[in-house]
C-alpha positions as CSV (number, residue, x, y, z in Angstrom):
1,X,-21.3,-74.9,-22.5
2,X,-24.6,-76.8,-21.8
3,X,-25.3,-78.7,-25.0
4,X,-28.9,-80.2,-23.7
5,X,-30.6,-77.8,-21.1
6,X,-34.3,-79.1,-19.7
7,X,-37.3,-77.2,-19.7
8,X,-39.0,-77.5,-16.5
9,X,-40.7,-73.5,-16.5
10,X,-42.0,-72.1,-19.3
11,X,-43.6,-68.6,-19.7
12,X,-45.9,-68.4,-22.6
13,X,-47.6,-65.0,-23.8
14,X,-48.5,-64.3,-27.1
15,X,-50.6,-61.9,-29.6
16,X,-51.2,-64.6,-32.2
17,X,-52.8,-67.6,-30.5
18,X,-52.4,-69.9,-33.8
19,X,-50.9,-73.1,-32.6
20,X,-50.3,-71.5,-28.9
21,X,-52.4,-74.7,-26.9
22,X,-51.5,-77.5,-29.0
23,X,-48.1,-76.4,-28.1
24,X,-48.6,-76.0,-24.6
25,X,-50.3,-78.8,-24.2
26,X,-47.1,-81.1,-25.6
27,X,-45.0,-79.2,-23.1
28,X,-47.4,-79.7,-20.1
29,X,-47.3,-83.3,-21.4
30,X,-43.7,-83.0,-20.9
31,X,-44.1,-82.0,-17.2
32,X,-43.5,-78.5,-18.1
33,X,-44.8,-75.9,-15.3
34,X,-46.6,-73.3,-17.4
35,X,-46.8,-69.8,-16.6
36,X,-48.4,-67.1,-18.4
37,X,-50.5,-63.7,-18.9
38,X,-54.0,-62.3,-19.7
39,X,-55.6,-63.4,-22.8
40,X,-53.1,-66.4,-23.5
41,X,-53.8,-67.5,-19.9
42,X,-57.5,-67.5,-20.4
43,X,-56.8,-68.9,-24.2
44,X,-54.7,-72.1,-22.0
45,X,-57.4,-72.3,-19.4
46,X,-60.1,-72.6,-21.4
47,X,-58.4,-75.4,-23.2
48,X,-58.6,-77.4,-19.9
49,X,-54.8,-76.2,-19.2
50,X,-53.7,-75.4,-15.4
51,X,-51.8,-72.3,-15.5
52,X,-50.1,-70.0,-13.2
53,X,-50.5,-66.6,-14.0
54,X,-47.9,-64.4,-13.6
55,X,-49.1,-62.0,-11.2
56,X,-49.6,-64.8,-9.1
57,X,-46.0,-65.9,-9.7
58,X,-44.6,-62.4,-8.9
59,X,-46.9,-61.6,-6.5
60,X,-47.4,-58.4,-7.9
61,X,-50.2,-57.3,-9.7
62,X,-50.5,-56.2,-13.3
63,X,-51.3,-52.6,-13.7
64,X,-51.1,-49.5,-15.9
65,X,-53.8,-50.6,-18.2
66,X,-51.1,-53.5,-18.6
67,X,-48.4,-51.6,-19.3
68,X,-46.3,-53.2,-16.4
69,X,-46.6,-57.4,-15.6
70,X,-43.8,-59.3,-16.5
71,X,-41.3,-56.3,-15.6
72,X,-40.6,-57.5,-12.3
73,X,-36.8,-59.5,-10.7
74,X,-38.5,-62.7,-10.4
75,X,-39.2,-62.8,-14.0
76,X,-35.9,-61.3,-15.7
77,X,-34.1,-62.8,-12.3
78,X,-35.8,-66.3,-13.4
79,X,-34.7,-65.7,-17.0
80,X,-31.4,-64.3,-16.7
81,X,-29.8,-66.6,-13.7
82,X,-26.9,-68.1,-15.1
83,X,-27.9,-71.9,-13.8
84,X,-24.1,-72.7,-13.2
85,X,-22.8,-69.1,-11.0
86,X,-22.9,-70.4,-7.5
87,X,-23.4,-66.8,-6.8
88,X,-26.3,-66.8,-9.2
89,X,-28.3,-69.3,-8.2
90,X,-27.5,-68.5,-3.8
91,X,-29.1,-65.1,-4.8
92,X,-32.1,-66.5,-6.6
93,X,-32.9,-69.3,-3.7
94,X,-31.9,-66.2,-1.2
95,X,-35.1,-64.6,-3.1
96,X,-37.2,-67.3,-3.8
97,X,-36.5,-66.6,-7.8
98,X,-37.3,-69.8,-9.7
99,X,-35.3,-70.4,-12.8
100,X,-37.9,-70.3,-16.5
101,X,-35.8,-72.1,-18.9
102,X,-38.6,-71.8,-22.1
103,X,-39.8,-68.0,-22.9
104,X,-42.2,-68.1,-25.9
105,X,-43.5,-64.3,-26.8
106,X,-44.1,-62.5,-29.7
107,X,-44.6,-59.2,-30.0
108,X,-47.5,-56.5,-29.8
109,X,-48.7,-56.2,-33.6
110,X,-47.2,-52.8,-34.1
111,X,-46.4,-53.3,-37.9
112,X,-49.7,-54.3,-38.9
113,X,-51.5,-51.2,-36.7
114,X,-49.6,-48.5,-38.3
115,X,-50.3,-50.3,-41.8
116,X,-54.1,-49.8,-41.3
117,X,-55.7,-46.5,-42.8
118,X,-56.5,-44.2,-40.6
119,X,-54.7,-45.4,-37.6
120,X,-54.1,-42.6,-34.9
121,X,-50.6,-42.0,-33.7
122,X,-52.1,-42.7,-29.8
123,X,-53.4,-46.1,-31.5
124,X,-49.6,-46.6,-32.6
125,X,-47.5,-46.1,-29.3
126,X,-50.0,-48.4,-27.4
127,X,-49.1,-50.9,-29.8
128,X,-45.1,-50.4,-28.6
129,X,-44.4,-53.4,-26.6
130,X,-41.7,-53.2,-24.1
131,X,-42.2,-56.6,-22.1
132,X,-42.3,-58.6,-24.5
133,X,-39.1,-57.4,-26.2
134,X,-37.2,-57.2,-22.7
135,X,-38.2,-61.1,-22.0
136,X,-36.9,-61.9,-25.9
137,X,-33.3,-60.1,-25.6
138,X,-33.0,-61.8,-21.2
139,X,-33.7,-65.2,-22.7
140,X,-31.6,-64.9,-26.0
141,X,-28.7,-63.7,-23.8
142,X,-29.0,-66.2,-21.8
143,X,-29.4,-69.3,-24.2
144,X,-26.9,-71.1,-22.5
145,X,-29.8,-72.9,-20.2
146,X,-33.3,-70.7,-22.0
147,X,-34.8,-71.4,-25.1
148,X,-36.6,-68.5,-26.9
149,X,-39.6,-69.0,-29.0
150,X,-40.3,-65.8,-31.1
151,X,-42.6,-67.2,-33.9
152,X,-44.8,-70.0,-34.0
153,X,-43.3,-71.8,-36.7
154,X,-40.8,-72.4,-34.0
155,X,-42.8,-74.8,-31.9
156,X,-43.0,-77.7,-33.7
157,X,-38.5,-77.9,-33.7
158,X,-38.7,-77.1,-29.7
159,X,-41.2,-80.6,-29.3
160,X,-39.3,-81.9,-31.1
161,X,-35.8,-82.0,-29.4
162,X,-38.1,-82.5,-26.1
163,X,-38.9,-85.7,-27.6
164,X,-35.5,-86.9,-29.2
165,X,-33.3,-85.4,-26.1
166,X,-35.7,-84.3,-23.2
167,X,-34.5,-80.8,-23.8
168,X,-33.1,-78.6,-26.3
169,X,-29.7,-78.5,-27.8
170,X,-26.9,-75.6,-27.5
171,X,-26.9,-75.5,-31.6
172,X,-31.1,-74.9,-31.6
173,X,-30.7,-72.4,-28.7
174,X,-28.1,-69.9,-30.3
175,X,-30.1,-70.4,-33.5
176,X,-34.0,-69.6,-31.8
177,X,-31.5,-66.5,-29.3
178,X,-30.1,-65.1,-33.0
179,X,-34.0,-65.1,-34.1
180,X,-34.9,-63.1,-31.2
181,X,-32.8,-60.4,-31.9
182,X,-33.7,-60.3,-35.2
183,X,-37.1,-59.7,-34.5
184,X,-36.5,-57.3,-31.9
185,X,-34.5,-55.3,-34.2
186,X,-37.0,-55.3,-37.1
187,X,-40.0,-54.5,-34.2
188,X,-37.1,-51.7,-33.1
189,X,-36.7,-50.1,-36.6
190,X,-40.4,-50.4,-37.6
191,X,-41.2,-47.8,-34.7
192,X,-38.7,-45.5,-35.2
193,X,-39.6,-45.0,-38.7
194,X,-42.8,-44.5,-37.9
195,X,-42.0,-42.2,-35.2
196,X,-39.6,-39.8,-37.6
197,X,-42.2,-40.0,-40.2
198,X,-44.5,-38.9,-37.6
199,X,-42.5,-35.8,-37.4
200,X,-42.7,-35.5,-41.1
201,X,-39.1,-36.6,-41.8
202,X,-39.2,-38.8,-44.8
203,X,-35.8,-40.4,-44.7
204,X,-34.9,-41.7,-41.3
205,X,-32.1,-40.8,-39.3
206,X,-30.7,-44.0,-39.0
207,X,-31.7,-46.7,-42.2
208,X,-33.1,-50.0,-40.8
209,X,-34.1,-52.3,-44.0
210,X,-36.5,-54.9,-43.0
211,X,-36.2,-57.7,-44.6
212,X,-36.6,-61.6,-44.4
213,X,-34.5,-64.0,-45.6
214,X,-37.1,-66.1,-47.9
215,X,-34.4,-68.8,-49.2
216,X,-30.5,-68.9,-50.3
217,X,-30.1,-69.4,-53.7
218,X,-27.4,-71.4,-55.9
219,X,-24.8,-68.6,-56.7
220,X,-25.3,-65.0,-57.4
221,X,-24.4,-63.3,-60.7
222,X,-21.6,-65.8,-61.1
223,X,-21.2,-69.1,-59.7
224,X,-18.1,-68.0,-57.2
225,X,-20.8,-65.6,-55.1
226,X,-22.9,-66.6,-52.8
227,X,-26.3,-65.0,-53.1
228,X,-30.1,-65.3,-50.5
229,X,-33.1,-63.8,-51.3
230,X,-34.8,-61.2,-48.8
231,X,-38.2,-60.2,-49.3
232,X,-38.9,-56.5,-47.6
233,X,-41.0,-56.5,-44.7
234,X,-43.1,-53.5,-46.0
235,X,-43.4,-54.6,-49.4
236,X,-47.3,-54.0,-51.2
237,X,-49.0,-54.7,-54.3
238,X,-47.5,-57.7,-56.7
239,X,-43.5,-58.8,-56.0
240,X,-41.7,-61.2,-58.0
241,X,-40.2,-62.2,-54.0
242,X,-43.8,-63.1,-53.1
243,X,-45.1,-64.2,-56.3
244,X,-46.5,-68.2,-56.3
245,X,-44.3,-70.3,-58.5
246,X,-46.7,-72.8,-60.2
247,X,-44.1,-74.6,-62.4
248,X,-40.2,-75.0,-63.2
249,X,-36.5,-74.9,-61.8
250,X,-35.7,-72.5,-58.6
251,X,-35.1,-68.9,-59.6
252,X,-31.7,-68.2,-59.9
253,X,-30.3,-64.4,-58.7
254,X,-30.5,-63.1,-62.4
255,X,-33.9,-64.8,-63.2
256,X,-34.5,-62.9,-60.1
257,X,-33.4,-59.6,-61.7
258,X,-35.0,-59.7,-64.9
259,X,-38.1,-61.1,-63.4
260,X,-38.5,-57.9,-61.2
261,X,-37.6,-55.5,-64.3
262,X,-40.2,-57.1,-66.5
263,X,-43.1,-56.9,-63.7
264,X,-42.2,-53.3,-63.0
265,X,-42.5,-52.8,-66.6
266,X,-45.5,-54.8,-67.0
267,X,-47.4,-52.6,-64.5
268,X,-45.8,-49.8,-65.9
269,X,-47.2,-50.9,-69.7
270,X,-50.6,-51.7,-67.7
271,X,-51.0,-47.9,-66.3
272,X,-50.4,-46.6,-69.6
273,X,-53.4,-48.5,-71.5
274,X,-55.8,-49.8,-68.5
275,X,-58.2,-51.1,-71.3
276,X,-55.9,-53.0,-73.3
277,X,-53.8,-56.1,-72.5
278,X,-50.2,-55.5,-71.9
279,X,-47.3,-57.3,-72.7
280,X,-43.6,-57.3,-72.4
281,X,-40.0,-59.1,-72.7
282,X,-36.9,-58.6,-70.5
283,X,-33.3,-59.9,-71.2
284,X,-30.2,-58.7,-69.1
285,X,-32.8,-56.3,-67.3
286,X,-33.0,-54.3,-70.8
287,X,-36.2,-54.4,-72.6
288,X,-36.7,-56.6,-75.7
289,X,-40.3,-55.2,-76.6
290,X,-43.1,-54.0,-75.0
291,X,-46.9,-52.9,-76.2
292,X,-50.4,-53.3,-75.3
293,X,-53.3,-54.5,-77.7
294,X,-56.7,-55.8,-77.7
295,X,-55.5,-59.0,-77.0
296,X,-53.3,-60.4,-74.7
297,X,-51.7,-63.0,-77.8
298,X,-51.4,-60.2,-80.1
299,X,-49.7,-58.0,-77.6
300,X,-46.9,-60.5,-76.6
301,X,-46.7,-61.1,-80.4
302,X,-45.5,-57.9,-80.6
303,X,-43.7,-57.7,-77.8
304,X,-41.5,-60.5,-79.2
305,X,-41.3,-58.6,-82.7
306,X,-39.1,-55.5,-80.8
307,X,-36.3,-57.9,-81.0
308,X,-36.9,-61.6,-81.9
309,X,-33.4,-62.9,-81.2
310,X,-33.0,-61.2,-77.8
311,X,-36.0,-61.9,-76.4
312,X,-35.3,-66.0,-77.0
313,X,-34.5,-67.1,-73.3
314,X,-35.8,-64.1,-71.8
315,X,-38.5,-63.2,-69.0
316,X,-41.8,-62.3,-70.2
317,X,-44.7,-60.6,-68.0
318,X,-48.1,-59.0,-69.0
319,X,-50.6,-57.4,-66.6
320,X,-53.4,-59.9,-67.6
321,X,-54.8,-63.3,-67.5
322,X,-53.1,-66.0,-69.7
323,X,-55.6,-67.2,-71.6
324,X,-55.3,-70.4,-74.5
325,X,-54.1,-68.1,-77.4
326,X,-52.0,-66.1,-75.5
327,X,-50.5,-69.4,-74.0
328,X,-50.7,-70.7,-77.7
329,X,-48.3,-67.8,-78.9
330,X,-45.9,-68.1,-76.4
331,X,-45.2,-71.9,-77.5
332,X,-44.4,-71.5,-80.7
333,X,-41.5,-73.4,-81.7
334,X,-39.2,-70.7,-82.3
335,X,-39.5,-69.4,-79.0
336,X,-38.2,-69.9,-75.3
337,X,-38.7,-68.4,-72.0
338,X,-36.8,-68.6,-68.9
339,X,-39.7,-67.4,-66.6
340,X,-43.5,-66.2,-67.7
341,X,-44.9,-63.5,-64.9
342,X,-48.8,-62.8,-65.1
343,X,-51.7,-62.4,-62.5
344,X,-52.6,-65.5,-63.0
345,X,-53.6,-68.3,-65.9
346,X,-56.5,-70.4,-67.6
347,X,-56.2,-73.7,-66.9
348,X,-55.9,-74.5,-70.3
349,X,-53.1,-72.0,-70.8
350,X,-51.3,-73.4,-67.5
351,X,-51.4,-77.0,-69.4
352,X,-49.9,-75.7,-72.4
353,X,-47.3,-74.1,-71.1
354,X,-46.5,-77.1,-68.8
355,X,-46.5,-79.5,-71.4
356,X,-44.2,-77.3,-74.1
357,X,-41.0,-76.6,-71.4
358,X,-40.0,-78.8,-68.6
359,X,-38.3,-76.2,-66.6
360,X,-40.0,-72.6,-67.5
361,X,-40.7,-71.1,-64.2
362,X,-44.3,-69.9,-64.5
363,X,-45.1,-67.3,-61.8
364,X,-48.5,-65.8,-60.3
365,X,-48.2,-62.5,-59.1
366,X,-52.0,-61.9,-58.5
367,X,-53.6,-58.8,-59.6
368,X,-51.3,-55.9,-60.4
369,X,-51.9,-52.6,-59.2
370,X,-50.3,-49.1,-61.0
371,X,-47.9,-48.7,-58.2
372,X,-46.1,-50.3,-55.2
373,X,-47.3,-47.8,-52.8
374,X,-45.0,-45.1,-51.5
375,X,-41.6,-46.8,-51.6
376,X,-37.7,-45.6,-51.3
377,X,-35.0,-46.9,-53.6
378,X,-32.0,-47.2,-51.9
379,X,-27.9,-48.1,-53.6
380,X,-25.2,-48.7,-52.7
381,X,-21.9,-46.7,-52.9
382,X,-19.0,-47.0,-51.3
383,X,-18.9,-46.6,-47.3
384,X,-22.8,-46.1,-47.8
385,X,-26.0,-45.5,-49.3
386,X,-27.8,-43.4,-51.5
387,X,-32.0,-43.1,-51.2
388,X,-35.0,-42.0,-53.0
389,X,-38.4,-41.7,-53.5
390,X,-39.7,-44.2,-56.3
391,X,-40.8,-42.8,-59.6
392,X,-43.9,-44.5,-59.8
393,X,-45.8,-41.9,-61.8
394,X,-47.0,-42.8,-65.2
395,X,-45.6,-41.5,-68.3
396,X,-47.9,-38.2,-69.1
397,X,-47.1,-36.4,-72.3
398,X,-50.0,-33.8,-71.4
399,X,-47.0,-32.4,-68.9
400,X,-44.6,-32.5,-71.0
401,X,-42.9,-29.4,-72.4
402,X,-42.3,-28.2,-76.2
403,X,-39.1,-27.1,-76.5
404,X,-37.3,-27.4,-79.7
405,X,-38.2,-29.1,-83.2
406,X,-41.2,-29.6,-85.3
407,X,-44.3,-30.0,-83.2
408,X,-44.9,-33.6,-82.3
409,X,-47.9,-35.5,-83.4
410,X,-50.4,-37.7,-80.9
411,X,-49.0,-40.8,-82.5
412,X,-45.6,-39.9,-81.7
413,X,-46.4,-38.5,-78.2
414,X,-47.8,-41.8,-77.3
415,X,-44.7,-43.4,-78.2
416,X,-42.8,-41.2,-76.5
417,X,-44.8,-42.5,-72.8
418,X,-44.3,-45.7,-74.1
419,X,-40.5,-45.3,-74.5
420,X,-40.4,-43.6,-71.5
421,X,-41.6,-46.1,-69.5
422,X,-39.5,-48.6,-70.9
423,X,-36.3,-46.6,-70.5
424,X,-37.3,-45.7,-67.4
425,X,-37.4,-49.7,-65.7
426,X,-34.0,-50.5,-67.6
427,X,-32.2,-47.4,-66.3
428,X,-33.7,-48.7,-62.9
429,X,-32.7,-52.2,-62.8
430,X,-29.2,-51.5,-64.6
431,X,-27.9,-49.0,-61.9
432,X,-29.1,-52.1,-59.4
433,X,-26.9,-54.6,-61.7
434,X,-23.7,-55.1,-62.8
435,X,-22.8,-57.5,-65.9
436,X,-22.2,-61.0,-65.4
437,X,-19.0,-61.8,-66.0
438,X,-19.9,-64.3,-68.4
439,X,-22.6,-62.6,-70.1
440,X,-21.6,-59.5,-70.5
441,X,-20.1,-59.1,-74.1
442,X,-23.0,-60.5,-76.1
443,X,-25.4,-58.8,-73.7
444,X,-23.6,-55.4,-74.4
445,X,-23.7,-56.3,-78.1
446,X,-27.1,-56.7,-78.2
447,X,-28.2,-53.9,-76.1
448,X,-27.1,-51.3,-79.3
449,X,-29.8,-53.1,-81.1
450,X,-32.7,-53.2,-78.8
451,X,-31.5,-49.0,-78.5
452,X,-32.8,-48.3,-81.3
453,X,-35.9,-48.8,-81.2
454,X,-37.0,-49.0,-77.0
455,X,-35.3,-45.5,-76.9
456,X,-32.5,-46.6,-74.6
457,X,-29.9,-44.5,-73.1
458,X,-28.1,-45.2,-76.3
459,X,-31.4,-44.3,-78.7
460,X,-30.4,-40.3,-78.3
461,X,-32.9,-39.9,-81.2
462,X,-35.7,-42.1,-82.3
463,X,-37.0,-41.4,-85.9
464,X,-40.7,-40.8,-85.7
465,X,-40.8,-43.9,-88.2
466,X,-39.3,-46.2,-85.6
467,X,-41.3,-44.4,-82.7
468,X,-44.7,-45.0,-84.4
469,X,-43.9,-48.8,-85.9
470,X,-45.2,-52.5,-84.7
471,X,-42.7,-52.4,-82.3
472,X,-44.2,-50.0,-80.0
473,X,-47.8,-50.1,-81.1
474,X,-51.0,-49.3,-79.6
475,X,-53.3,-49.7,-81.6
């Protein structure tokens, strides 16, 4: 195979124009020949660029309202010519087809027009680029002699290897051809979801999960598995994935996992009491303790007090601010947290809890919202996949049914929503996880404990006593 293939033609048309002339600038510096379409055209030209446009180049003009320009033999011919197939290139010069050896395109903004509120379904399909995604999969095919460009964060690696090698290598082609697919594929599955829930169909036919790879991490649950994180493409509201870390170590897979269950129960805690500060702690994805005060220190004070010795080295999140005091009662020197999840921090808290641990991950989720949106959760099971709708809806005991025992009281009704969100984010994250190897018998030992008074699957019957103590208080 070609390991260094020259750029001599490139074809440029894109939707975000972010970086788009600096980099064809460095490639016409190069001697590049550029050619490109519409608005990107004008974008180059008015930058003092000479351009070809590609009507010119085809000698065919665009038309349809734009729907047909770069569908023509000699682009895809120009694209797809395999540079050494004698065959190949006698029919190219046979019809004057000159080889492009750099396609940058990204695609129509599809994903973000179906996201807006009140978008029309006629609005949608003329967002469904076909072009663009037919010039993505002929240049990837061909990355023996083309380099791809799908996303702008790409251009500054291409100019690079122009520098260093006066064209790009075999290894950075099959990587940028592999991108290109991918996004075609996610592009692909985001309008056929749309489409089927067009026709009211709320699981699709086929499941395409849209996700980017945001980083590999050391090992997974256990140090022989190799684990990435993904963030999900049509993710909304706060996400431990997308959350800014402001301090600390890299998450690991299982800070990971008990970060998610204590946010989910943090928002969860927040719904419940949207006056009060919420607080709560997470170890092994079960709950240590969880309540909402007036304030936030109080609230994580009792938080800790469900379970003092499980929730040392655990994950702790609230739904408000860090302040000082709050910051204050985490530090206390019989405590420890792996990571601390909040909208956001006080400077003065952000010092403190810098200065008392090294490595505590401190994470800013921005503000929290009651739920993620509509959302499917989705499991796996052998030779497929179960999915659902979420449960996001909040604890209610004015729904509830009476139907055995001694009336319940107000006091204990509240604790009841309280329990039942709690039980409800463990029973959640649990199905999602399976025990650590290493950690499973003392977590297992502990989780009887924490039962009995978070109403676990193994709390069948919380005395009203427990229900109604500090350890699930509200006021």
């Amino acid at each position: 195979m070609t390991e260094t293939a020259p750029v001599r033609r490139a074809l440029l048309s894109v939707s975000n124009k972010q970086g788009i002339v600096e980099f064809a600038r460095a490639l016409a510096g190069h001697g590049v020949h550029l050619l490109s379409t519409g608005g990107t055209a004008r974008t180059l030209r008015d930058a003092g660029l000479e351009v070809t446009l590609v009507e010119d180049h085809t000698g065919f003009p665009e038309m349809l309202d734009g729907r047909v320009k770069t569908l023509h033999p000699t682009i895809h011919g120009g694209i797809l010519g395999v540079r050494d197939n004698a065959e190949h290139v006698a029919k190219m010069a046979e019809h004057e087809i000159e080889p492009i050896d750099l396609v940058c395109i990204d695609l129509y903004k599809f994903e973000d027009t179906i996201a807006r509120a009140g978008v029309t379904l006629e609005d949608a399909v003329e967002q469904i680029d076909i072009g663009g995604p037919s010039m993505l999969r002929s240049a990837a095919k061909n990355f023996r002699f083309v380099t791809v460009i799908s996303d702008p964060d790409q251009y500054e690696r291409v100019l690079g290897e122009l520098s260093e090698h006066g064209g790009t290598t075999l290894a950075t082609r099959m990587d940028l051809a592999a991108s290109a697919y991918e996004r075609t594929c996610a592009f692909d599955g985001a309008i056929s979801s749309y489409l089927r829930a067009q026709q009211g169909e709320s699981f699709p036919r086929v499941l395409t999960i849209q996700a980017r790879r945001a980083g590999e991490l050391r090992y997974g649950e256990n140090p022989h598995q190799p684990a990435a994180l993904y963030i999900d493409s049509n993710a909304t509201g706060p996400i431990v994935a997308g959350a800014e870390q402001l301090h600390g170590k890299a998450l690991s897979y299982n800070n990971l996992l008990d970060a998610s269950a204590a946010l989910e129960l943090a928002i969860a805690m927040a719904a419940l009491d949207p006056e009060r500060a919420a607080a709560c702690v997470i170890k092994h994805t079960n709950p240590c303790g969880a309540a909402t005060a007036v304030t936030l220190a109080e609230a994580f004070d009792l938080a800790i007090a469900g379970d003092p010795m499980a929730a040392y080295g655990g994950i702790a999140a609230t739904g408000t601010t860090v302040d000082a005091r709050a910051a204050e009662r985490l530090c206390q020197p019989d405590r420890f947290f792996e990571v601390v999840i909040a909208p956001g921090y006080t400077d003065e808290a952000l010092a403190m809890l810098r200065e008392r641990w090294k490595n505590v991950r401190l994470l800013r989720t921005g503000e929290l919202a009651s739920t993620h949106g509509s959302r499917r959760v989705i499991r796996p099971i052998a030779g497929g996949y179960l999915a659902q709708a979420a449960d996001d809806t909040a604890p209610d005991s004015g729904t509830w049914t009476h139907a055995a025992g001694p009336a319940p009281t107000a006091p204990m009704l509240r604790a009841a929503e309280v329990i039942e969100a709690a039980v409800r984010g463990a029973l959640l994250q649990r199905r999602r996880h399976r025990w650590p190897d290493r950690r499973a018998r003392r977590a297992r030992s502990s989780a009887a404990a924490r039962a009995r008074w978070i109403g676990s699957p193994r709390a069948t019957s919380p005395s009203p006593r427990r229900a109604s103590g500090r350890r699930v208080r509200w006021s």
